[in-house]
C-alpha positions in Angstrom: 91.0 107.5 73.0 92.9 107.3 76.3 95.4 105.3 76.5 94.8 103.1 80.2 98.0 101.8 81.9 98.4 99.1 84.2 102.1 99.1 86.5 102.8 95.6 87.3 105.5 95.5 90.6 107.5 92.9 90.8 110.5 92.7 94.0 111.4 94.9 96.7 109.9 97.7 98.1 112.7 100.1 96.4 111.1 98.5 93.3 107.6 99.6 94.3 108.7 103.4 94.8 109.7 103.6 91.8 106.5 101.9 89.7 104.1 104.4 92.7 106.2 107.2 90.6 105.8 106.1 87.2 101.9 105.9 87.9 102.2 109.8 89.1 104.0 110.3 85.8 101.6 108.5 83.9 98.7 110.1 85.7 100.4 113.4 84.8 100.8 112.6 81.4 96.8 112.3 80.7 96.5 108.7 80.9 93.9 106.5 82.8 95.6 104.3 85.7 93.5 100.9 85.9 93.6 97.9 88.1 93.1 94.5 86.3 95.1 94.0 83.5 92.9 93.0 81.0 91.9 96.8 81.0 94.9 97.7 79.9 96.0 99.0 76.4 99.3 99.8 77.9 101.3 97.6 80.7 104.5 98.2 82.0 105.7 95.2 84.0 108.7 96.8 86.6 111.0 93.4 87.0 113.3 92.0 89.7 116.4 90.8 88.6 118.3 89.9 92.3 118.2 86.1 92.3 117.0 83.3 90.0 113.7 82.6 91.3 113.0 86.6 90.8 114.2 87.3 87.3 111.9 83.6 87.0 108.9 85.2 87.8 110.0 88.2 86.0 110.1 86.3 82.7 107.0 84.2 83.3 104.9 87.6 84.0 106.1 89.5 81.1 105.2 86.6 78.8 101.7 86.0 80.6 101.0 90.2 80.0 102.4 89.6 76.4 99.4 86.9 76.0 96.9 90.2 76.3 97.8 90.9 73.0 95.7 88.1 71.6 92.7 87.9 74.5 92.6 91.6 75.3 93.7 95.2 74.7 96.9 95.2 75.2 98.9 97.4 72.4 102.2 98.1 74.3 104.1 95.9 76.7 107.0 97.9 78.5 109.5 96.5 80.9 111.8 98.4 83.2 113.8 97.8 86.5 116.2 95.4 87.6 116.1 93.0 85.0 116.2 95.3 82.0 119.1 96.8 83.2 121.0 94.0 83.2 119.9 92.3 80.4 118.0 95.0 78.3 119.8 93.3 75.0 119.0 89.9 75.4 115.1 90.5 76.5 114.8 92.1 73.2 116.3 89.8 71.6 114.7 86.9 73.1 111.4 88.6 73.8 109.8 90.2 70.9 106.5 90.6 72.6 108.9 93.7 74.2 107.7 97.5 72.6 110.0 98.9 74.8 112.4 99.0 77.9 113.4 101.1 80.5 116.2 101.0 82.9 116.7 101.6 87.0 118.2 104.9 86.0 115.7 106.4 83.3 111.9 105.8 84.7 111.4 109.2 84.9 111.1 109.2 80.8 108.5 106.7 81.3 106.3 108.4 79.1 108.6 108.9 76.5 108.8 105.3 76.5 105.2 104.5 76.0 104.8 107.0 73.7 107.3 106.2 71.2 106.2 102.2 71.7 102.7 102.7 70.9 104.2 104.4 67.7 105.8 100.5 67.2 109.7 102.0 67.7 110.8 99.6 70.0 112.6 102.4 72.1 115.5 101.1 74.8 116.5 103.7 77.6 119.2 102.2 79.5 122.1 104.2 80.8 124.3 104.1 83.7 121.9 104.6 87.0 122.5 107.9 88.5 119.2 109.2 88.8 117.4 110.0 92.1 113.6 110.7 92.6 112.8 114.1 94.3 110.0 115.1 96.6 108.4 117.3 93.4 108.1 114.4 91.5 104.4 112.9 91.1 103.7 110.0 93.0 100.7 107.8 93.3 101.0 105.7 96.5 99.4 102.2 96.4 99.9 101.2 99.7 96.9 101.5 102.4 96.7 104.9 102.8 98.0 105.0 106.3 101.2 103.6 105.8 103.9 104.5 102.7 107.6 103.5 102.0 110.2 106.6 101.3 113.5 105.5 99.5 116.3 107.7 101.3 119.2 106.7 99.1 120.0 104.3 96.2 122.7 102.1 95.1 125.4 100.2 96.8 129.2 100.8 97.5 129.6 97.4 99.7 130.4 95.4 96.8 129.2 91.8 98.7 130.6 89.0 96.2 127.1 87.4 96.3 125.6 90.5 95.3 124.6 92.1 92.2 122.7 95.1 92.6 125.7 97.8 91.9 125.7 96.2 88.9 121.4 97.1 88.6 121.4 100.4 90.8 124.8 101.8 90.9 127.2 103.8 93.3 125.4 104.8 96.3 123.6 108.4 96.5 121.8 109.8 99.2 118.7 111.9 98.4 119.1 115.2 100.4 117.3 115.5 103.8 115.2 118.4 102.7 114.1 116.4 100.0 113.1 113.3 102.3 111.4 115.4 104.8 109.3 117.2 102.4 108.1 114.4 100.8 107.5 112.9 104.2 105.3 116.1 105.1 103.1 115.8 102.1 102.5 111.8 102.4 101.5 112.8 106.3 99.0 115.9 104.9 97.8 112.6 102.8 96.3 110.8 106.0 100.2 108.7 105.9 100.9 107.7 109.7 103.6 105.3 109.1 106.7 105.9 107.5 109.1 103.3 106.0 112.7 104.6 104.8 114.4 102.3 102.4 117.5 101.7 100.8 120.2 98.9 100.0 122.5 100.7 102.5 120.4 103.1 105.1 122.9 103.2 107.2 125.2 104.7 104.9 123.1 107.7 104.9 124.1 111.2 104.0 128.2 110.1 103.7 128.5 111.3 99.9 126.1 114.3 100.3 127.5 115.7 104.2 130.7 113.3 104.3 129.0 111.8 107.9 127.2 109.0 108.9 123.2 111.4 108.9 121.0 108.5 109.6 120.1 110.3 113.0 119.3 113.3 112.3 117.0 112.1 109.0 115.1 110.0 111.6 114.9 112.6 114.3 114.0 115.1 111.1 111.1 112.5 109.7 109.7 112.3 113.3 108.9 116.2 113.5 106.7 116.1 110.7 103.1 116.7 111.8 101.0 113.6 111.5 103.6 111.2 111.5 103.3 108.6 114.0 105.7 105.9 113.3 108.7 105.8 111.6 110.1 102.4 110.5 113.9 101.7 109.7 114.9 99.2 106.9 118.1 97.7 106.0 120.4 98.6 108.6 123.9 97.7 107.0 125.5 96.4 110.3 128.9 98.0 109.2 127.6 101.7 110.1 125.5 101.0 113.0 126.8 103.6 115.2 125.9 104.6 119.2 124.6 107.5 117.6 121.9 105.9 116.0 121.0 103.7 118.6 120.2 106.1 120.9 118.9 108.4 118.1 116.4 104.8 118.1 115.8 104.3 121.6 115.2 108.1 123.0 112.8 108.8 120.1 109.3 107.3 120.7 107.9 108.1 117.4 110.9 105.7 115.9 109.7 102.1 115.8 112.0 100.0 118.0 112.5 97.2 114.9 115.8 97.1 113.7 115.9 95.5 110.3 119.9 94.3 110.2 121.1 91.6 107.7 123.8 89.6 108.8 123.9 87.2 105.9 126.2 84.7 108.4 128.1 84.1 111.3 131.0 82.3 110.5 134.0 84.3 110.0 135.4 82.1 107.2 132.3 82.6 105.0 131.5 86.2 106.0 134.9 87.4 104.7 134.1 85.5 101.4 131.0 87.2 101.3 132.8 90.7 101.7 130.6 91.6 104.8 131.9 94.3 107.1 133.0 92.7 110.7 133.0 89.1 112.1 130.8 87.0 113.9 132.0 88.8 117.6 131.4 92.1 116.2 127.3 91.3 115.0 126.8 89.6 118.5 128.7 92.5 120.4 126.3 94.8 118.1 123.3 92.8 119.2 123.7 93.2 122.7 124.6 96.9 122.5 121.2 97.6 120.8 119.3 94.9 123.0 121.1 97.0 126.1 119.7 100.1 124.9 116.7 99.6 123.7 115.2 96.4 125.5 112.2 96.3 124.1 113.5 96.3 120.3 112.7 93.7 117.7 115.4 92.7 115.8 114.9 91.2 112.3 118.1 89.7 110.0 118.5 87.8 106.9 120.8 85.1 106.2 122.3 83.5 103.5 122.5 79.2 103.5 124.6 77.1 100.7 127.5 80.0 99.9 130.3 78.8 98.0 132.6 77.2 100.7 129.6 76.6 103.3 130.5 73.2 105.3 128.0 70.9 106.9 130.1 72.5 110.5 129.3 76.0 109.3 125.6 75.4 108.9 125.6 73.7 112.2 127.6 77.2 113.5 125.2 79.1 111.8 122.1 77.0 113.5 123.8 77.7 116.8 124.5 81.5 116.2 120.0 81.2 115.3 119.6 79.6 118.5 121.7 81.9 121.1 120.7 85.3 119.2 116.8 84.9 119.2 116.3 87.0 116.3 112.4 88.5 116.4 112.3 88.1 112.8 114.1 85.9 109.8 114.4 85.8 106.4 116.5 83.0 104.9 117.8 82.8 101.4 119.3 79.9 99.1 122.5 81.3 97.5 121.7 81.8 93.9 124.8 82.1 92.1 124.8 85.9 90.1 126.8 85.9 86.8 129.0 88.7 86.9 129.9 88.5 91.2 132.8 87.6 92.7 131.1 84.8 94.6 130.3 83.1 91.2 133.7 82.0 90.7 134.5 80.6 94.2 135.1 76.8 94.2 133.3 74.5 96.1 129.4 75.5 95.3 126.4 74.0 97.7 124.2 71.5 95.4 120.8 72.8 95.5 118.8 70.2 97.2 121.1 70.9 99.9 120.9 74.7 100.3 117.7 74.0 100.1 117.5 71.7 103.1 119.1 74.3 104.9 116.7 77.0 104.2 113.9 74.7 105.6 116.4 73.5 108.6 117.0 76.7 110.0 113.3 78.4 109.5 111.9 75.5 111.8 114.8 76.6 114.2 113.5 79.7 113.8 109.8 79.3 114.5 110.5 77.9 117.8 112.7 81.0 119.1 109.1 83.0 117.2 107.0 81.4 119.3 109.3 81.9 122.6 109.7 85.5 121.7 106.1 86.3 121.1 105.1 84.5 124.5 106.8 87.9 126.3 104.1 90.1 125.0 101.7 88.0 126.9 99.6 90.5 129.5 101.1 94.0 128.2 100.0 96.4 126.4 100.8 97.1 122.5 100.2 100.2 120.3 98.7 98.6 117.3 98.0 100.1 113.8 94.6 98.3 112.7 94.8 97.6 108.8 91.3 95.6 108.7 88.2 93.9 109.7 87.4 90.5 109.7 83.3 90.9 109.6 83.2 86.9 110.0 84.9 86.5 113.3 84.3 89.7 114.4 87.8 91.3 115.0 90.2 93.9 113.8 93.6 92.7 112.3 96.5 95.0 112.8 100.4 95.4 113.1 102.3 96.3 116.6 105.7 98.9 116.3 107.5 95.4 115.8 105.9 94.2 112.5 106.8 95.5 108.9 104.3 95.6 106.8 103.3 92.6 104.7 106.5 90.4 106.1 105.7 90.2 109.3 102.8 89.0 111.7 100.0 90.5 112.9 97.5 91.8 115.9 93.7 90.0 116.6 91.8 92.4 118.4 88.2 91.7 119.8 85.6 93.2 121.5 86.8 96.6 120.2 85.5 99.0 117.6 88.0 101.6 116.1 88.8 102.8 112.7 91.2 101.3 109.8 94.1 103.0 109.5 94.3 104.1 113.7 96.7 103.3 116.4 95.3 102.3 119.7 96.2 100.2 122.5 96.0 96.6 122.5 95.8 94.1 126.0 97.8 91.0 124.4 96.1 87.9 126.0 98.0 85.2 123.2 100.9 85.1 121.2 101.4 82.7 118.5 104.4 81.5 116.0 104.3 84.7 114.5 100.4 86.8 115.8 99.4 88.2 118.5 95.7 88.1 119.8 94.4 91.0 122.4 91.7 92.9 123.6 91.3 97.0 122.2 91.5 98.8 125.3 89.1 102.5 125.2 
């Protein structure tokens, strides 16, 4: 019989590359992919391990796939990713329900792995992450089949004392630009129109392969490919923003004009214990460089509230830095202390009632400067992707250039009929907190 394997993502979009490969492995391998769980006789749930509340879920999901052993078909239960390997010893240890565990480094032996665990050996690969995808690998993309992430490098060299995903992913390591742009060519001859490129560190591109800051020229390289539209940036590490790159951004229409930048803070006190690159004049003398340049750009950050050290005045800095930068789009995260970080053995820690006040502080701060900053769209004229159709009320739903997928808001479109998965032009008549309603325009 045929064994039938279920991929269970759990985290980041890095995270999701790398289960959309071990499906093409799988695939390869002989085995039936299936969508619902109960299906499965094999399930391989691919954790988060960044913060609390993530290796939380990741705990809770592995033990609610583990009860399919008793209500379904479930014969094997593999975990891999972030949280195996941190902890690959004390999930086996703890969690016996486990036939077997992979780490960051070694999915590509995924089915060694599930072989060997439906023969009941309990296998662990785990060693030191090094590995990097390539475009010959098989892949099976699960996003809508218009839009796909591409992870250009992986790994981090910033060593942030908050942060522990060295410790998961390793030293930094660019994949090679003919590799990107190949793979980016055969997403496109797939129907792809959008392309995301991810990594901890994009910016960092291409300095341990070419010993230079290559960012540009992958972007200018991923926008000659035939069939690609848009092409999105992620995680902008602010330290190697150069001039390059923002004109590389602005003269290139193809290249969304969203810059996804986290900041973390703006007080010079905390941002050095965090081990970010620069102070609070250098992110708002970035800001303005690439609002100069580009001034139609969307700018999206992500901070963190409650670090070790973080007074009631910094938060009220912080609040104020919020206020005066009118950031497009905001994430903002409770510190979650990471055994094994710097930042852990700070003094002075935020209780948690209060970071969490903070969190919910600043995103009301936050939806105001939304709702200002969507009001300038009002009465021009938007290239919109259209992702689906409300039958009920009759409109399209889409995302403009300046929305991410699945974080960020989205496009009403009326009286219009068009095709999911196409990029037309949009009349924007309202603008919301965080959507947009407009008219398609033939």
């Amino acid at each position: 019989m045929t064994e039938r394997v279920k991929v269970v993502t759990l985290g980041c979009e890095k995270n999701l590359v790398d289960s959309e490969i071990m499906s093409g492995l799988i695939h390869g391998r002989g085995f039936k992919l299936v969508e619902e769980p109960e299906e499965a006789t094999v399930i391989i749930v691919n954790t988060c391990g960044f913060i609390d509340a993530a290796k939380e879920e990741s705990v809770n999901t592995i033990l609610n796939m583990a009860d399919l052993k008793e209500t379904a078909r479930l014969k094997a239960l593999i975990v891999s990713g972030c949280l195996t390997q941190r902890y690959k010893q004390q999930l086996m240890e703890e969690m016996p329900e486990i036939d077997g565990i992979v780490g960051t480094g070694d999915f590509h032996h995924i089915n060694e792995i599930v072989d060997e665990a439906l023969r009941g050996k309990k296998p662990i690969m785990v060693g030191n992450p090094v590995f990097n995808y390539e475009e010959s690998m098989p892949r099976v993309v699960t996003t809508p089949r218009y839009t796909a992430y591409v992870k250009i490098a992986e790994g981090c060299d910033n060593a942030c004392t908050f942060c522990s995903i060295p410790i998961m992913r390793g030293k930094f390591r660019s994949r090679s630009m003919e590799s990107i742009v190949e793979e980016a060519r055969q997403l496109a001859s797939q129907g792809v129109k959008e392309i995301s490129l991810i990594a901890q560190d994009s910016t960092n591109y291409g300095t341990d392969l070419y010993d230079t800051f290559m960012l540009p020229q992958l972007l200018q390289r991923v926008s000659e490919v035939e069939g690609i539209e848009w092409v999105r940036l992620h995680y902008a590490y602010p330290g190697f923003f150069t001039d390059e790159l923002i004109e590389t951004i602005a003269s290139n229409s193809k290249i969304c004009k969203y810059i996804d930048i986290p900041l973390q803070h703006s007080v010079d006190r905390i941002l050095k214990r965090m081990r970010r690159p620069g102070r609070e004049k250098d992110a708002r003398e970035l800001i303005a460089k690439i609002r100069s340049a580009i001034p139609d750009v969307a700018i999206r950050t992500s901070l963190i509230v409650g670090f070790p050290g973080e007074t009631e005045e910094d938060f009220n800095a912080l609040c104020e830095f919020v206020k005066e930068m009118k950031f497009d789009r905001l994430g903002v995260f409770a510190y979650s202390s990471e055994e094994d970080t710097p930042a852990v053995r700070l003094p002075d820690h935020v209780p948690d009632d209060v970071k969490e006040w903070r969190v919910n502080t600043l995103m009301e701060l936050q939806r105001v400067v939304s709702r200002d900053n969507s009001s300038r769209f009002v009465g021009k004229e938007l290239d919109v992707l259209v992702e689906r159709y409300d039958g009920r009320s009759d409109v399209y739903i889409g995302r403009s250039m300046y929305d991410a997928p699945e974080i960020d808001g989205e496009v009403y479109i009326s009286n219009c009929r068009t095709e999911i998965g196409s990029i037309g032009k949009v009349r924007v008549t309202h603008a919301y907190e965080f959507d947009l309603s407009g008219e398609g325009i033939a």
